[in-house]
N, C-alpha and C positions, 0 to 999 in steps of 0.2 A: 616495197620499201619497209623495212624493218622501225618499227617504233620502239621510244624508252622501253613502253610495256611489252610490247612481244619479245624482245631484248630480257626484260626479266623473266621471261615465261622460260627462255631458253636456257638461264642460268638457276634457275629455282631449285634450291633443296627440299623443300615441303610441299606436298599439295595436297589442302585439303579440304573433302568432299563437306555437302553440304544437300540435304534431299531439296527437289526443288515444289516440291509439295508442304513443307515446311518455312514459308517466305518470314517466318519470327525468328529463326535463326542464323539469317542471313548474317546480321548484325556481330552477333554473333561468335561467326564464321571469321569474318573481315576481320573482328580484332584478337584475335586467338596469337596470331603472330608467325603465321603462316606465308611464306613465299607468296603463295597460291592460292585459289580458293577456286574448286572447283563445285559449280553448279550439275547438282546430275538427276537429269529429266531420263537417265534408263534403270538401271537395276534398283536404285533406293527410291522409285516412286511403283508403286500396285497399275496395272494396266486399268483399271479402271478408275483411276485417280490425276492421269496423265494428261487431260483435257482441262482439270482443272487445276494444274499444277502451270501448266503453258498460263491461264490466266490471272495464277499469281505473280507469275514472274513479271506479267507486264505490269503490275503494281508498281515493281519495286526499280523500273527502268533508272528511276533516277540517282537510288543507292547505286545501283551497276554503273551509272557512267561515271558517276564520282568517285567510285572505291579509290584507295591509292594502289590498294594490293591488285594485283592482278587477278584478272578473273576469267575464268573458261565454263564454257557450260557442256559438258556431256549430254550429246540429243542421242537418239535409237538410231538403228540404223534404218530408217526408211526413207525417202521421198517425202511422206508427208511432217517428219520434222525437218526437212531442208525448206521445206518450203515456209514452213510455219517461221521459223529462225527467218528468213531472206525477207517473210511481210510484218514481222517482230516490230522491227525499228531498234531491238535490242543491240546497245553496243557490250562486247565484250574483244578480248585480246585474243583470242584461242578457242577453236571448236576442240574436245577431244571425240574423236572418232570411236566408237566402240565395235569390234571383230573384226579390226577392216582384216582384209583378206584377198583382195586382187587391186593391185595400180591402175585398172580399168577404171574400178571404180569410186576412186580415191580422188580419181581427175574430175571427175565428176562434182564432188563433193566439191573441193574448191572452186570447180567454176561457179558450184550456186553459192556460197558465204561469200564471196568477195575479197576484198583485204582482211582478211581476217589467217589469223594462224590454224595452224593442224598438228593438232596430234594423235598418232593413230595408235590405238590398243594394239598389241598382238597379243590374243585371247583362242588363237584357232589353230589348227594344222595348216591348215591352207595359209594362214598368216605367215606360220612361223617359213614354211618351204617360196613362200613368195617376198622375202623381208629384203631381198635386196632390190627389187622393183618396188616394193612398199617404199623404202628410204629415200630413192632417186626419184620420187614424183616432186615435182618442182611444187612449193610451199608448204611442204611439212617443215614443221618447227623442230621436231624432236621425236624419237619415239618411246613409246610406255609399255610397261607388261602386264599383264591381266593372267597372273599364273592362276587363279585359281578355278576360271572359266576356260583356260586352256586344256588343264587337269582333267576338267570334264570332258572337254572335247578328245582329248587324248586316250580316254583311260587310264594315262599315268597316276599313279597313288605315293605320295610322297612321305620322306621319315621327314623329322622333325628338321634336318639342316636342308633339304631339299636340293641335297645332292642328285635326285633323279633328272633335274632342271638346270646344271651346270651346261646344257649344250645349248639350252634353249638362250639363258643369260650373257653365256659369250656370243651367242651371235647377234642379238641387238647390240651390245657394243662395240663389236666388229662391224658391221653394216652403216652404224650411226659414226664410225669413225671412217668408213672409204667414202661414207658421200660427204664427210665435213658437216656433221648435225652435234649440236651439244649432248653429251655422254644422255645417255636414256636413263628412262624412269621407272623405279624398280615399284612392282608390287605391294599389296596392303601386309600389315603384317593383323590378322582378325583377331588373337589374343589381343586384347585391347589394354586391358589389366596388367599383362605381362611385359615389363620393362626390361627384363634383360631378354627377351624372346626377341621384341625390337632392335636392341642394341644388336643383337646378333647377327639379325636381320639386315640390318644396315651397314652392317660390318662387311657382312658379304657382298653387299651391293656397290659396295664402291669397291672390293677387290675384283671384279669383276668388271669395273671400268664406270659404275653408274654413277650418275651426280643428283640425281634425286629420287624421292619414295613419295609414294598415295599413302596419305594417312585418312583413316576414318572415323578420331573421334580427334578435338582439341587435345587433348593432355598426350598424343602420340606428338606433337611440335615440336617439345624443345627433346624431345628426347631422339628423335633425327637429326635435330640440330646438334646437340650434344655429341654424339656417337660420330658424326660427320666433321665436325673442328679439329681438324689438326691440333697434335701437340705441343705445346711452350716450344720444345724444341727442333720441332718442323716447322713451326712459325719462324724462330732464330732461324734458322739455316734458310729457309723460303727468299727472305728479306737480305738474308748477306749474299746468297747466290745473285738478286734483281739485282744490288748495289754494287755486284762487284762485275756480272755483265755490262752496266751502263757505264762503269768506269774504267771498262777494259779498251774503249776506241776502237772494238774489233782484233784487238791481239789477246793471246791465247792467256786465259786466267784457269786459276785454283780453288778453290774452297774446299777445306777440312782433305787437304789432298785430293779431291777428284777435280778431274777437268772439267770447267765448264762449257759446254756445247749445247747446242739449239733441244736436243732431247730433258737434257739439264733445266733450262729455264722454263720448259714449258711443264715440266711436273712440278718446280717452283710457284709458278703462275698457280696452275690445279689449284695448291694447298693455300694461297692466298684467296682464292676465290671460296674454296668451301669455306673458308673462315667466316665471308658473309661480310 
């Protein structure tokens, strides 16, 4: 059963990370103005830090169950944080998975979280050549990119537009479009400082089909938000296509001379929706 929140996890433009060894930024995190707020008990906490980072977070269970924002926590991939997460008590919207890489083991993963959501990285090779059994594992939410752990995994060395990863980006958007999952979630962009590096970043990410990015510091928010908004006049046309489909009764309508048809309203909708 899909909840409000898991429902916003699926349409979220932002998400952003928060170390979970760091339980004073939580707060934060939450009011940044973030879609999302993802908790991450893998790459931003030191492995020997990771035991005491699990026991911060059960501090703060009760910011977690009250957030408004929705909240996901990135565990490791082992056994011992599914089990740890399953005797938590911790409510959250959204596991993100990190390297998944085979639906064997994906199924697995959901049957120990329970109602809860999935979202699986693809950071691997084996990810990226198993993405369409990755997408059809019955409760995944969405899927995310982890291009820069894929990169490694690859060998791929990328220029600055990351055109070497054009195959890799259209096929999460293809895959997350043949099972019916909300558009995937593009990459961090690590210049953190560089705003037009983002903006461009995001630019490609939704030519590409995505509907949201992993950011890693607050002040990335609004500027995926920004870069993501439709124009004044993608907004006008968005709203006179919806109004003039519901006032057609199903006979064939116009706007700005093109015909409108089901392909029509649903890039309408899109551009309504990234608007937020």
């Amino acid at each position: 059963m899909t909840t409000p929140r898991l429902a916003a996890v699926a349409h979220a433009r932002s998400f952003l990370f928060v170390p979970a060894n760091r339980p004073e930024r939580l707060t934060k995190a939450l009011d940044a103005g973030a879609d999302a707020v993802i908790v991450d008990l893998e790459d931003a906490v030191p492995v020997t830090e990771k035991d005491a980072a699990r026991e911060a977070l059960a501090t703060q269970a009760a910011l977690l169950h009250s957030a408004t924002t929705p909240v996901l926590i990135r565990l490791n991939d082992s056994d011992a944080d599914l089990q740890w997460f399953a005797q938590s008590g911790l409510r959250v919207d959204a596991i993100m998975w990190p390297k998944a890489s085979a639906p064997e083991a994906l199924r697995g993963v959901v049957d120990a979280i329970g109602p809860v959501g999935l979202v699986p990285l693809i950071e691997s090779v084996s990810g990226y050549l198993n993405l369409g059994a990755i997408a059809a594992v019955p409760g995944v939410t969405r899927l995310a990119l982890g291009h820069i752990d894929f990169m490694a995994d690859s060998g791929i060395s990328c220029s600055d537009d990351e055109r070497e990863l054009d195959p890799l980006r259209f096929a999460l958007s293809l895959h997350s479009r043949a099972q019916q999952l909300p558009p995937p979630i593009d990459g961090v962009t690590v210049a953190v400082k560089d705003t037009q590096r983002l903006n461009l970043d995001t630019q490609r990410a939704l030519r590409f089909g995505f509907g949201g990015k992993l950011c890693i510091h607050p002040a990335q928010v609004a500027g995926v938000h920004a870069a993501m908004r439709p124009s004044d006049a993608e907004m006008d046309w968005a709203q006179r296509v919806l109004a003039a489909d519901r006032n057609s009764d199903g006979a064939a309508v116009q706007v700005d001379g093109q015909m409108v048809d089901r392909p029509v309203v649903l890039r309408a909708q899109t551009l309504l929706q990234r608007a937020g």
